[in-house]
N, C-alpha and C positions, 0 to 999 in steps of 0.2 A: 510493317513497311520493309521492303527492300530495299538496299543502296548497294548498285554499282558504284565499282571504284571511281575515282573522282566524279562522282554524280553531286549535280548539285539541289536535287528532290531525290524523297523515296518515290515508292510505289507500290499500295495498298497491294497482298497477296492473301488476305484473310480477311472477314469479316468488313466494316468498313461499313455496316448498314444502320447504324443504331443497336441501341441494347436491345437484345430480343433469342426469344426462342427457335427463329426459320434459320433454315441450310447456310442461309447467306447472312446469317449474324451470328455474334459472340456477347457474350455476358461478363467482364470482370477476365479474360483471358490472363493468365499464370506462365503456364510453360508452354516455352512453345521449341520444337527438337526436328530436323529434316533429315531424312533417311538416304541413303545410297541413291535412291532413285529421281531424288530432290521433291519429295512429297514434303508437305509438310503439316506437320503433327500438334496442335492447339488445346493446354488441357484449357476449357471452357469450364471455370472453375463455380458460378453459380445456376450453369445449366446440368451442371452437375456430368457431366459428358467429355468424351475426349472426341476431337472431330480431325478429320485429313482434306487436306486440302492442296489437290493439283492447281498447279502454278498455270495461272490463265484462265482456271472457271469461274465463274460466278460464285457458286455455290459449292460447300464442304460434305461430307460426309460423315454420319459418327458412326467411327468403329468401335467406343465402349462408353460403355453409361446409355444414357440416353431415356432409364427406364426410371425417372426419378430420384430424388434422395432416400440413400437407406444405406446398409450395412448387407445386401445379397452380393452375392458373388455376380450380377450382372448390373451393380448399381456403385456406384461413385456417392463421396459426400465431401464435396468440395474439394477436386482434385486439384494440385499445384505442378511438383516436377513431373518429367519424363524424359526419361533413358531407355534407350536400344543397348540389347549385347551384341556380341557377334553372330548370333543366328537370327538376328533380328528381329527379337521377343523385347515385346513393349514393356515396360516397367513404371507404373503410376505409382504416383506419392498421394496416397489417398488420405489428404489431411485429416479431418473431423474423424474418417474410421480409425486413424492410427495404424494405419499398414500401408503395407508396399504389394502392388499385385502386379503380378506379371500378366501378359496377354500378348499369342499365337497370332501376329495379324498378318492374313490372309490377304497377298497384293494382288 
C-alpha cells in the first residue's frame, strides 16, 4: 500500500490479486525497496522471485528468480531483504541459501 501524506486510505501498488504465481500476484511478500526512479522492488519470497513493479500497472515483472527453488546462480530460495548501492546493484538476502547476491539490473 501507499499512503500519501495525510491520506486517509492506502493504495494497493503491488500485487493485490490473491496468493498466486501470475505477474499481477505476490506470494508471502518480504522486502520491498523503491529505486531513484520510484520503481518498486518486491522480494516475493515463496515464489521464490524478486519482481518490479511500475507504479500504475497492473502487472510486475521479475528481474531475478523466477527459475524455481534452488541454490543456482539464477534461482532464489526464499528471498527476504533488498538493498541498492550507489550504482544501483540489487542485493538479495537470499534466506534458505545463506547468502547475499548481488544483481546488475538493467532499467
Amino acid at each position: 500500500m501507499k499512503w500519501r501524506k495525510d491520506a486517509e486510505e492506502g493504495r494497493i501498488v503491488a500485487g493485490g490479486n490473491g496468493t498466486g504465481i501470475n505477474l499481477n500476484q505476490l506470494y508471502s511478500p518480504e522486502g520491498v525497496i523503491v529505486d531513484d526512479l520510484g520503481q518498486i522492488y518486491v522480494a516475493d519470497r515463496e515464489n521464490h522471485r524478486i519482481m518490479r513493479w511500475y507504479e500504475g500497472k497492473e502487472e510486475g515483472e521479475i528481474v531475478v528468480g523466477g527459475n524455481g527453488k534452488g541454490n543456482q546462480s539464477n534461482q532464489l530460495n526464499y528471498p527476504r531483504g533488498l538493498s541498492f548501492d550507489d550504482e544501483e546493484n540489487l542485493y538479495v538476502s537470499d534466506d534458505y541459501n545463506h547468502r547475499i547476491q548481488k544483481f546488475e539490473i538493467i532499467l
